[in-house]
PAZAPA-4460 file (N, C-alpha, C; in steps of 0.05 Angstrom, whole numbers, plus 32768, in hexadecimal, padded with zeros to 4 digits):
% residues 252
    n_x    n_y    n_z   ca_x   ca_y   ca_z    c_x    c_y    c_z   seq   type   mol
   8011   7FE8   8000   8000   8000   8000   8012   8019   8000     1      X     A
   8013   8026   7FEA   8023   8043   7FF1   800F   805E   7FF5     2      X     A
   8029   8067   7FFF   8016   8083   800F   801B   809A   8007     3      X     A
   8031   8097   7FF1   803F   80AD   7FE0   8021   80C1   7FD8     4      X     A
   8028   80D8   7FD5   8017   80EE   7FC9   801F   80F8   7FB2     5      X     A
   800A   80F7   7F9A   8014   810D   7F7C   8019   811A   7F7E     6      X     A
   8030   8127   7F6B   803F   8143   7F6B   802A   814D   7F6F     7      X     A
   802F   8173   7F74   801F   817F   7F78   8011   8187   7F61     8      X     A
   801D   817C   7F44   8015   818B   7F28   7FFF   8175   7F22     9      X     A
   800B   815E   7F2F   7FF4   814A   7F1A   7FDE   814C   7F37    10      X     A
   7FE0   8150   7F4A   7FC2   8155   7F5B   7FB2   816F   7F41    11      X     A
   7FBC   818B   7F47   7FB4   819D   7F3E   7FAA   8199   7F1C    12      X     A
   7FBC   8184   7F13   7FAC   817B   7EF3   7F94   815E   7EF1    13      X     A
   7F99   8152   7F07   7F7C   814B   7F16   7F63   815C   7F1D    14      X     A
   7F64   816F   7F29   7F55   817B   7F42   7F47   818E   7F1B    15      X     A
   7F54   819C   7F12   7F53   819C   7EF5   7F39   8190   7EE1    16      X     A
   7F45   817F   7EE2   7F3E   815E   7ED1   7F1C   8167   7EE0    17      X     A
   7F19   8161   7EF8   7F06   815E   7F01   7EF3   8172   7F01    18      X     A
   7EF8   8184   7F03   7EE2   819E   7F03   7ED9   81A4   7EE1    19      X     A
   7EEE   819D   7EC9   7EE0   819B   7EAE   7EC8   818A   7EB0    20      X     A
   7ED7   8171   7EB5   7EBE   815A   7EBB   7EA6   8161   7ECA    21      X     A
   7EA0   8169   7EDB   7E8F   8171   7EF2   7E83   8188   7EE2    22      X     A
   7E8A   8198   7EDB   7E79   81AC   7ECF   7E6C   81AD   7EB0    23      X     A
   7E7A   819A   7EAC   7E6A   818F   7E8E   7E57   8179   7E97    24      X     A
   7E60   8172   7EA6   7E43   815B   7EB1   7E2E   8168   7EB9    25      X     A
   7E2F   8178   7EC2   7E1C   818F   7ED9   7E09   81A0   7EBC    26      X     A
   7E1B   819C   7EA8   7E03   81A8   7E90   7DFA   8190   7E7A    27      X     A
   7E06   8179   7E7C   7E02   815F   7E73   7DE4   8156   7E7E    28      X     A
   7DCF   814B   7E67   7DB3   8141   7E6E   7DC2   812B   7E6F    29      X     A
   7DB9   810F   7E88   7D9A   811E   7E91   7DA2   8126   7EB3    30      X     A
   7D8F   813E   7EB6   7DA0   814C   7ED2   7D8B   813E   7EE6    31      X     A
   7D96   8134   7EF4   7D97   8126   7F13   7D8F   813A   7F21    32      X     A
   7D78   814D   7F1F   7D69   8161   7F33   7D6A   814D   7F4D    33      X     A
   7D62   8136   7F54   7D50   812F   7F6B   7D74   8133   7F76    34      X     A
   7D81   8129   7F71   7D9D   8122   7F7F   7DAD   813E   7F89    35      X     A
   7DA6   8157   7F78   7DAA   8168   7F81   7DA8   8177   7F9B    36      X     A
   7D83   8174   7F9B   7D79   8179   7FAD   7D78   8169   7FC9    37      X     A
   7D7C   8156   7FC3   7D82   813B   7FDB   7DA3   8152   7FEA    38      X     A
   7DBB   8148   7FDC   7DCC   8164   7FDD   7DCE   817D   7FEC    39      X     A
   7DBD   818C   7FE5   7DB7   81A5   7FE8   7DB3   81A4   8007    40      X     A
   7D97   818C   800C   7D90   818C   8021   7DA6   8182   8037    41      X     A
   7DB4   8172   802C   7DD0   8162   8040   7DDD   817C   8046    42      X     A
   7DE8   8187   8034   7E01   81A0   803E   7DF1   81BD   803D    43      X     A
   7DE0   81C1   803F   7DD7   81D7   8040   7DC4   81DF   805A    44      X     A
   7DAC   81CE   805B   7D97   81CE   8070   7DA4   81C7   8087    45      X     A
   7DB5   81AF   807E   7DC0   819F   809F   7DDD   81AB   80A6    46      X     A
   7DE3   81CA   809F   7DFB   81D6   80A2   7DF3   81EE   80AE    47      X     A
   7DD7   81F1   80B2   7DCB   820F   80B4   7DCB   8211   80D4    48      X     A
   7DD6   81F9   80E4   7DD2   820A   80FF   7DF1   8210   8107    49      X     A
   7E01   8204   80FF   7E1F   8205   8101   7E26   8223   80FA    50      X     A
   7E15   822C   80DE   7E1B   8245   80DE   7E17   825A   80DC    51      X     A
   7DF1   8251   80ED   7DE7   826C   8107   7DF9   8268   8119    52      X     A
   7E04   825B   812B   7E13   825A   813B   7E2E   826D   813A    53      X     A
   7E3D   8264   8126   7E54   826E   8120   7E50   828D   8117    54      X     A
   7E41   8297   8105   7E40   82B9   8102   7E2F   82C2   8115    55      X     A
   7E19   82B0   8121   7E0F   82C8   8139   7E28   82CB   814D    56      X     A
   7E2C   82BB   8152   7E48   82BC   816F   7E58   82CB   8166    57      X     A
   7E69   82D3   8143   7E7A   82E3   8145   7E65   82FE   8140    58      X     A
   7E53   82FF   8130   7E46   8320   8135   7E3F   8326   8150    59      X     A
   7E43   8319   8166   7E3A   8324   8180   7E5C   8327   8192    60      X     A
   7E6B   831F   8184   7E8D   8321   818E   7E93   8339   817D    61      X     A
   7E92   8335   8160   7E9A   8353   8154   7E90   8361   8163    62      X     A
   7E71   836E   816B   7E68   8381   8173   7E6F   838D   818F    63      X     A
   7E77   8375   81A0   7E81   837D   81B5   7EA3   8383   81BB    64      X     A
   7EA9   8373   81A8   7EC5   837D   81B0   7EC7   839C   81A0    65      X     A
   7EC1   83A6   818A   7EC5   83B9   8182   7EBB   83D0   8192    66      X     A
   7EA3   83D2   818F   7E90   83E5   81A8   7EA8   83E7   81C2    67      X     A
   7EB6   83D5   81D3   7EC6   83DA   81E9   7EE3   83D2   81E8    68      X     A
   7EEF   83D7   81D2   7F04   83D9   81C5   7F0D   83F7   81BB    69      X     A
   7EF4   8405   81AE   7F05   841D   81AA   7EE4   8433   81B5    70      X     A
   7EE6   8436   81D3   7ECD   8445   81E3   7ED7   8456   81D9    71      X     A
   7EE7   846A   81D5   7EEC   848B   81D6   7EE1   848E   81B8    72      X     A
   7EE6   848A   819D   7EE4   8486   818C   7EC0   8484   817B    73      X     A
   7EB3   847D   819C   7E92   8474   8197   7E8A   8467   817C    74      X     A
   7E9E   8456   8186   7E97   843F   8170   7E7E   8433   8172    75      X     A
   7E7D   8434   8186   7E5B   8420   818C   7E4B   842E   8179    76      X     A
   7E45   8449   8173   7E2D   8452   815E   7E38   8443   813F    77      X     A
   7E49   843A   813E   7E50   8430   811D   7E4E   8410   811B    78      X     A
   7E47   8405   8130   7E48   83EA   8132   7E42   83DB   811F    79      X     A
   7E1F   83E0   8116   7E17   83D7   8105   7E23   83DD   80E6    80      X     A
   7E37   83F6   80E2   7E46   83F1   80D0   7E5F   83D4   80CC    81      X     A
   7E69   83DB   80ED   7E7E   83CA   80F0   7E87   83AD   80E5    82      X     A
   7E64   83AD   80F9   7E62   838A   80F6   7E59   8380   80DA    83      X     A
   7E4B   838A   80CC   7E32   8386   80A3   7E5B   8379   8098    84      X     A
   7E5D   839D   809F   7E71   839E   808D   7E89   8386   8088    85      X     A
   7E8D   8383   80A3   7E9F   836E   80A8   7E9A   834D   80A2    86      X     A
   7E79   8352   80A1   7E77   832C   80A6   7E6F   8334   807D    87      X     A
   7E61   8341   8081   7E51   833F   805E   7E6E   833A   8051    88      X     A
   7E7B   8348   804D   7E93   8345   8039   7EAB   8338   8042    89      X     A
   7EAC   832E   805F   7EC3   8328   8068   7EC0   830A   806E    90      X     A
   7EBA   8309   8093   7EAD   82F2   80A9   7EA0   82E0   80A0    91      X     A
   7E87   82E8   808E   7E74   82DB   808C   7E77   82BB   8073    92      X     A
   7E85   82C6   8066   7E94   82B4   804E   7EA6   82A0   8057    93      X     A
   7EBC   82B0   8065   7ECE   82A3   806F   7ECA   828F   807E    94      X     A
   7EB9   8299   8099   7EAD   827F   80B3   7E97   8273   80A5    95      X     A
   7E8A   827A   8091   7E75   8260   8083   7E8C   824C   8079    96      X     A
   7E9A   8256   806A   7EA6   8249   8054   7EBC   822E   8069    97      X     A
   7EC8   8234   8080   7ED3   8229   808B   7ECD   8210   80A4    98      X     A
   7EB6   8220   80A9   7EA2   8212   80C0   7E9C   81F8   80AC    99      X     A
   7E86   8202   809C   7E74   81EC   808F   7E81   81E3   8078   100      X     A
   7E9A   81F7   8073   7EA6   81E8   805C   7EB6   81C7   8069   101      X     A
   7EC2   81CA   807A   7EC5   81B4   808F   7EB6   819D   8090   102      X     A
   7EA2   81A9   809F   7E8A   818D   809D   7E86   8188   8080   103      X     A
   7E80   8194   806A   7E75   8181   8059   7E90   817D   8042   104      X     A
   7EA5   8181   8044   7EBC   8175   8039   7EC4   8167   8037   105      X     A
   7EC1   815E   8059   7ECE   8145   8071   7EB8   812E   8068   106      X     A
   7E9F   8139   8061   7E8D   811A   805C   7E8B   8118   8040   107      X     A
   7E94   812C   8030   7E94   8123   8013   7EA3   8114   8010   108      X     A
   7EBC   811F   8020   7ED2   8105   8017   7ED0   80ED   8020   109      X     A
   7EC6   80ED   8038   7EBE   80CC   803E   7EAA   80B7   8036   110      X     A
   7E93   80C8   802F   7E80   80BC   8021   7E8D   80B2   7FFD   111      X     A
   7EA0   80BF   7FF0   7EAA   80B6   7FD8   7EBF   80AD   7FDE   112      X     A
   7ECA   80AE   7FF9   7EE0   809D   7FFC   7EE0   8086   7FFD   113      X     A
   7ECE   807D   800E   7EBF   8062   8013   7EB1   8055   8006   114      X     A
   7EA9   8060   7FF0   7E9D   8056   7FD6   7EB7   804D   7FC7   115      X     A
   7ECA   8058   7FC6   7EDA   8054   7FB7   7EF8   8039   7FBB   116      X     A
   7EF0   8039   7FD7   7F07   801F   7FE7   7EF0   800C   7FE5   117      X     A
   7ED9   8006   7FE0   7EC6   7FF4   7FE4   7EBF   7FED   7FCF   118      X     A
   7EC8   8000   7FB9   7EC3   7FF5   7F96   7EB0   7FF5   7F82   119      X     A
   7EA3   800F   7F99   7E82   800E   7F96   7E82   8024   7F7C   120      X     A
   7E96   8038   7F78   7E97   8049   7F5B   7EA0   8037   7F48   121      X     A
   7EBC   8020   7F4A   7EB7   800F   7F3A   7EA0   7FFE   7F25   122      X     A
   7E8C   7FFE   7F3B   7E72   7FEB   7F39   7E61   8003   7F29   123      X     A
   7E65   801D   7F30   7E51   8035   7F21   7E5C   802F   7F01   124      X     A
   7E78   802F   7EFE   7E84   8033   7EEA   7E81   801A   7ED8   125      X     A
   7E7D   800A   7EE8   7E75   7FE5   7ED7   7E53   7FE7   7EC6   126      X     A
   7E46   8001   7ECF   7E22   7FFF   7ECD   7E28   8019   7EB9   127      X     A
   7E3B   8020   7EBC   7E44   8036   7EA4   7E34   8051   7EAC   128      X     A
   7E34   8053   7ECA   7E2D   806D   7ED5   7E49   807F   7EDB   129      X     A
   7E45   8096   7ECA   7E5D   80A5   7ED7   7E5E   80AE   7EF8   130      X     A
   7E76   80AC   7F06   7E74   80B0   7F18   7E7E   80CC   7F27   131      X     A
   7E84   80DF   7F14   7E7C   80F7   7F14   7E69   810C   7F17   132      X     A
   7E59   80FC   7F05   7E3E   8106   7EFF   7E2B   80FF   7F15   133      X     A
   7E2C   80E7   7F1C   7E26   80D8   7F36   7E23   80E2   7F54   134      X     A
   7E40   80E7   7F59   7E4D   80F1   7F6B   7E59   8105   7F6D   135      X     A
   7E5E   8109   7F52   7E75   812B   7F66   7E5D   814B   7F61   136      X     A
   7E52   8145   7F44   7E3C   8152   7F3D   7E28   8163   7F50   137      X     A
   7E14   814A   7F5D   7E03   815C   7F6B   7E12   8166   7F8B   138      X     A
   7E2A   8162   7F97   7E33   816E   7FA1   7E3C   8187   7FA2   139      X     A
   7E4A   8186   7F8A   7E4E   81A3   7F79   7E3E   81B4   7F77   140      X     A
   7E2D   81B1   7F65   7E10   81C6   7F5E   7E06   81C4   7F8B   141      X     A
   7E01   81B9   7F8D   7DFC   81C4   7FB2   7E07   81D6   7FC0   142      X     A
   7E28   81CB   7FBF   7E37   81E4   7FC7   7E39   81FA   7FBC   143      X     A
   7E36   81F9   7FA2   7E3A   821E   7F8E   7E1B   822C   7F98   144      X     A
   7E04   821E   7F9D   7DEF   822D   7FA6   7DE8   822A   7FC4   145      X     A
   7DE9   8214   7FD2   7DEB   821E   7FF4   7DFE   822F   8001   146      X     A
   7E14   8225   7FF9   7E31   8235   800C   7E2B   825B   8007   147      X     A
   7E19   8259   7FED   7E17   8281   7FEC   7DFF   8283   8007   148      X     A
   7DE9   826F   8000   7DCF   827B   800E   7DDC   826F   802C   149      X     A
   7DE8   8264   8037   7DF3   825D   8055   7E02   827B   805C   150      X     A
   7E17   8287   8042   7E1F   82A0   804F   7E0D   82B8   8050   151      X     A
   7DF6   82B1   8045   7DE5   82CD   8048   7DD4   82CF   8061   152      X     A
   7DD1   82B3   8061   7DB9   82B3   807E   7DD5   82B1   8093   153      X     A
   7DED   82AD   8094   7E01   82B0   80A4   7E04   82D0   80AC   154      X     A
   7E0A   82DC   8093   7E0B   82FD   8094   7DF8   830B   80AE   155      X     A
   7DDE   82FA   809B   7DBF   8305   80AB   7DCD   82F8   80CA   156      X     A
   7DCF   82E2   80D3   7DD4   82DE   80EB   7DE0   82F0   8101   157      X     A
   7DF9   82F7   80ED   7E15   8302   80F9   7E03   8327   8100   158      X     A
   7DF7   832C   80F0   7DF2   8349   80F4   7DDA   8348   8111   159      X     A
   7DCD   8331   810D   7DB9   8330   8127   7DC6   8327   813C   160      X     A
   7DE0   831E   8142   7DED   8325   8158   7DF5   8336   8159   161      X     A
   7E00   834C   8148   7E0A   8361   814C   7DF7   836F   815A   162      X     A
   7DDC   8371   814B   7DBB   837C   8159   7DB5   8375   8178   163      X     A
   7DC2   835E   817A   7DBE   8353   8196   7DD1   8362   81AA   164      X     A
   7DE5   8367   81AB   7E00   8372   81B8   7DF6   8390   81BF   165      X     A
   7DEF   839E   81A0   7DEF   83B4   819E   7DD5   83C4   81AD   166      X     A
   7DBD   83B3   81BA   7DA8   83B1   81C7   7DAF   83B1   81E5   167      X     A
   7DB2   839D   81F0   7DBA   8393   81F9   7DD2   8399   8210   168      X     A
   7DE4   8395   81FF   7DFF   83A5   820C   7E08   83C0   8209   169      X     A
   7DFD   83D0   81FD   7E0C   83EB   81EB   7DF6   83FB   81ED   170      X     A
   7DDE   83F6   81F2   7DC7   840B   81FD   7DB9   841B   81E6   171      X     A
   7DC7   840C   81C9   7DB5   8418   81AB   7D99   8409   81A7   172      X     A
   7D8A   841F   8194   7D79   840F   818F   7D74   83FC   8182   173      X     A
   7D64   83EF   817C   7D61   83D9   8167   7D67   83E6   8147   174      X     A
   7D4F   8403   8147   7D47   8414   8132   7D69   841D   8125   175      X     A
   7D7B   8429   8135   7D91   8435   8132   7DA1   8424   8125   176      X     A
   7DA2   8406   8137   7DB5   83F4   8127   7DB2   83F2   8106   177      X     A
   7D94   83EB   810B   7D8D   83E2   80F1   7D8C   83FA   80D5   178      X     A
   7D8A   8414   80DD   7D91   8421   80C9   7DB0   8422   80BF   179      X     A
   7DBB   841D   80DE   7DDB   841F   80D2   7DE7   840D   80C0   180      X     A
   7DD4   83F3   80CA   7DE1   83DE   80B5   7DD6   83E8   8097   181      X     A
   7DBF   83E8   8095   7DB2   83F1   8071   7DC0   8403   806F   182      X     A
   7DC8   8414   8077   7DD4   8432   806F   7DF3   8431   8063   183      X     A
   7DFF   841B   8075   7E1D   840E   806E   7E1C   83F1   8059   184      X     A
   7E0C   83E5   805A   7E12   83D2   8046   7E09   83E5   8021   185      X     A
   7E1C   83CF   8018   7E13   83D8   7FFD   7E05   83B8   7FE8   186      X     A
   7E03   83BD   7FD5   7DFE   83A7   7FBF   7E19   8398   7FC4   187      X     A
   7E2C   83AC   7FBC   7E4C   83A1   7FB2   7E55   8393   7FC9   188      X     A
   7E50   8393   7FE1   7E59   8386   7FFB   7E4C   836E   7FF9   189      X     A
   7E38   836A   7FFB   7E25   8349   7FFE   7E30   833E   7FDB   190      X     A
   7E34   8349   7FC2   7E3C   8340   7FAE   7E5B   8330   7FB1   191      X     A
   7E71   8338   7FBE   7E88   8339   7FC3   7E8A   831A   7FD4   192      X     A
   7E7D   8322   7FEF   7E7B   8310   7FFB   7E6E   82F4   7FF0   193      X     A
   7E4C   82F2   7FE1   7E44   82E2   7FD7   7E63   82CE   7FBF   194      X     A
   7E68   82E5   7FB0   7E70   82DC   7FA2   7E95   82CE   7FB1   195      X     A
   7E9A   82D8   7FC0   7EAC   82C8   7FCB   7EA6   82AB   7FDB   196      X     A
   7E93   82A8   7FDB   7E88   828C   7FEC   7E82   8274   7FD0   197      X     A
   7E7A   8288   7FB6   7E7A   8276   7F9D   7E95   8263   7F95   198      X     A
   7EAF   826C   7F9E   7EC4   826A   7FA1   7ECF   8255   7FAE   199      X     A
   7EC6   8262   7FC6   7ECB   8248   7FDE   7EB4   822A   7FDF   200      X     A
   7E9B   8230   7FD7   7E92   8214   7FCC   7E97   8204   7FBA   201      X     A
   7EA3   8215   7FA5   7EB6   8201   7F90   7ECB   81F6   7F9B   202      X     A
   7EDE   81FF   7FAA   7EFD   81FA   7FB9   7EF6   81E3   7FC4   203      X     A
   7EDA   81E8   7FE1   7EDB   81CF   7FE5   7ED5   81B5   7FDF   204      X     A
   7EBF   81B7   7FC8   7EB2   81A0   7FC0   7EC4   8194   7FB1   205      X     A
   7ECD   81A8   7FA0   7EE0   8199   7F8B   7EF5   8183   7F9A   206      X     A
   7F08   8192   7FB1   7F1D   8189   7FC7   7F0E   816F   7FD3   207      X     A
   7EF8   8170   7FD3   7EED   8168   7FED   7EE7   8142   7FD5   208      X     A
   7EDA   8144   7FB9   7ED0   8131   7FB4   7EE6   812B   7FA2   209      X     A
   7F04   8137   7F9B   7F18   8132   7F8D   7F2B   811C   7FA1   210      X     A
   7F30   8122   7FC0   7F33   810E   7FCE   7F2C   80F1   7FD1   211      X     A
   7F12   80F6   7FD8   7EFF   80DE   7FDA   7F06   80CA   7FC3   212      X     A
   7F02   80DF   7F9F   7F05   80C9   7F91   7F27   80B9   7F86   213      X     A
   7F39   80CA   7F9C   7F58   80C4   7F9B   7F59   80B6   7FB7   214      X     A
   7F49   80A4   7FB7   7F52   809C   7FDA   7F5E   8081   7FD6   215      X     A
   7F78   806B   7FE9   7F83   8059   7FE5   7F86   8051   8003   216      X     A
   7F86   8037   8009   7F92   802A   801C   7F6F   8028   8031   217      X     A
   7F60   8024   8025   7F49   801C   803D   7F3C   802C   8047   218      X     A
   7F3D   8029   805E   7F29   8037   8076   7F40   8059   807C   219      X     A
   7F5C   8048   8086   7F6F   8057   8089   7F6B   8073   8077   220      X     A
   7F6B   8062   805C   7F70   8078   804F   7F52   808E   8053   221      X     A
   7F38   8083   8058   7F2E   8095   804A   7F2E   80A7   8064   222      X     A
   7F3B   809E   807F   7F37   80B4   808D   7F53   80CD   808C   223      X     A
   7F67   80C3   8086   7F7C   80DA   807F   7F74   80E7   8062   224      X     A
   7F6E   80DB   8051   7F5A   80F1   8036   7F46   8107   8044   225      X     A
   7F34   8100   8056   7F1F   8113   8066   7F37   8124   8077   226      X     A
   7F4C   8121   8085   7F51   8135   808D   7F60   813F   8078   227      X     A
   7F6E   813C   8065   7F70   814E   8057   7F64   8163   8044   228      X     A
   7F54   8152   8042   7F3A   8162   8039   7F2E   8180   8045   229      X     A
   7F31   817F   8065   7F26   8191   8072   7F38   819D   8075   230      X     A
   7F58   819E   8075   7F73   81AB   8080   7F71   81BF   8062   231      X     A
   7F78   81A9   8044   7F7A   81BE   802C   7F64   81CF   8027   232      X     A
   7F47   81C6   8029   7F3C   81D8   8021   7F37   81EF   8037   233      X     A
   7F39   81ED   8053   7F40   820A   805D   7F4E   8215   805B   234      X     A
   7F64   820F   804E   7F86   8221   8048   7F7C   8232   802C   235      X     A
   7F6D   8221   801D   7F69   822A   8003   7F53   8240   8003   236      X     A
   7F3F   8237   8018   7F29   8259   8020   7F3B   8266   801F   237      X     A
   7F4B   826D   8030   7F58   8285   8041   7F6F   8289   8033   238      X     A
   7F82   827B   8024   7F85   8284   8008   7F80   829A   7FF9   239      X     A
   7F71   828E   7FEE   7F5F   8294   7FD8   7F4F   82B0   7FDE   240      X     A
   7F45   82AD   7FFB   7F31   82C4   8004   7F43   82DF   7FFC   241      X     A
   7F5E   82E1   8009   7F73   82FC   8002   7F73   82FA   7FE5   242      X     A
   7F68   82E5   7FCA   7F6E   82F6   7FB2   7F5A   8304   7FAE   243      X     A
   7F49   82EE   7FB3   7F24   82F3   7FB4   7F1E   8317   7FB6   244      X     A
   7F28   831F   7FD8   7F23   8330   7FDE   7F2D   8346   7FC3   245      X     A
   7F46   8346   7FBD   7F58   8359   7FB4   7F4C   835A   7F97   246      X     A
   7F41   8347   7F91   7F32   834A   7F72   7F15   8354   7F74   247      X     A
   7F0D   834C   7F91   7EF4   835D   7F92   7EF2   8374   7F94   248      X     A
   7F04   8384   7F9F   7F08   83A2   7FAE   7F0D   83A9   7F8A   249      X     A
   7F17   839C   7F79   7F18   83AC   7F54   7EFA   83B1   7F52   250      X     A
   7EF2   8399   7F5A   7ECE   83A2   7F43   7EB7   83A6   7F5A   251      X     A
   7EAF   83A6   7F71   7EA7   83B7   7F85   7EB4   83C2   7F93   252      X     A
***
């Protein structure tokens, strides 16, 4: 059993290989709606409390540490700029993308990993089902459309803790916050951000079901494939996020 790993050129002309494939399948009849949606519902619905959790807790930490971080300054009246600003284009992408990019990475790869030490894509490929199309497909199309709507209702989360803090702890009103936020967000902010999370659902899925279907040595293997799975594709968010950003700040 070897444990050697592909250069880094022939992963990258894999990882490649795969996304032509995957996205010509994805417009290839006949389209597998039900499988999508089956999908959608796995990494999207059953990811949605991980990441109320995660942006309400940091919009109620932004808001407080900032507000009593810089008192002289009365930062507290800009809060609701603070916090939009920061999670819409910044937070909100990033901790979706990493939180839940995690969880559903870590089980893409094991669910095709395990298919794949057990011979069971072999057996797809014997009935002359692609197993792309199969498998890596409606994962794909899931993540390019949940991972945006997880960071929007994340956004929404993150700013109603901020609302919560700013109530609460900081003695504003509800009314005040909330104009500050509409008043500070723009189109180009929620565009930026959305569109950086389009990014990071490709990174992971791709990473996440390019593993699974490169997995060797058993059980073993498919659990060192899953953590790598979850190690590269968070290196590759946060990556990627500093080009992301720097190409977004050209066109919003």
């Amino acid at each position: 059993m070897s444990s050697e790993r592909p250069p880094f050129g022939q992963t990258a002309g894999q990882l490649a290989l795969l996304t032509v494939q995957s996205f010509r399948a994805m417009v290839t009849r006949p389209f597998q709606v039900r499988l999508w949606f089956d999908q959608m519902e796995q990494i999207g619905v059953r990811s949605l409390g991980v990441a109320f959790i995660t942006t309400l807790v940091t919009g109620m930490v932004l808001a407080l540490q900032t507000a009593y971080s810089l008192p002289s300054l009365g930062v507290k009246y800009y809060i609701g700029t603070v916090v939009s600003k920061s999670l819409v284009r910044e937070l909100g992408p990033i901790l979706v993308a990493l939180v839940v990019g995690g969880r559903i990475g870590a089980g893409m790869t094991a669910e095709i990993g395990t298919m794949k030490v057990t011979e069971q894509i072999d057996a797809l490929r014997s009935m002359a089902v692609d197993p792309v199309k199969r498998l890596v497909v409606p994962k794909l199309v899931a993540c390019l459309v949940m991972l945006p709507a997880l960071t929007i209702l994340g956004d929404l989360f993150g700013i109603l803790g901020g609302l919560l803090i700013a109530v609460w702890q900081l003695d504003l009103s509800p009314g005040f916050y909330v104009n500050d936020v509409l008043s500070a967000l723009t189109l180009q902010d929620v565009a930026s951000g959305v569109g950086k999370s389009v990014f990071f659902a490709y990174f992971i899925c791709t990473i996440g079901c390019y593993k699974g279907l490169t997995v060797r040595g058993g059980a073993d293997g498919v659990g060192r494939a899953t953590t790598q799975t979850v190690v590269l594709a968070s290196i590759l968010v946060l990556i990627s996020d500093f080009f992301l950003t720097k190409a977004f700040f050209l066109f919003f």
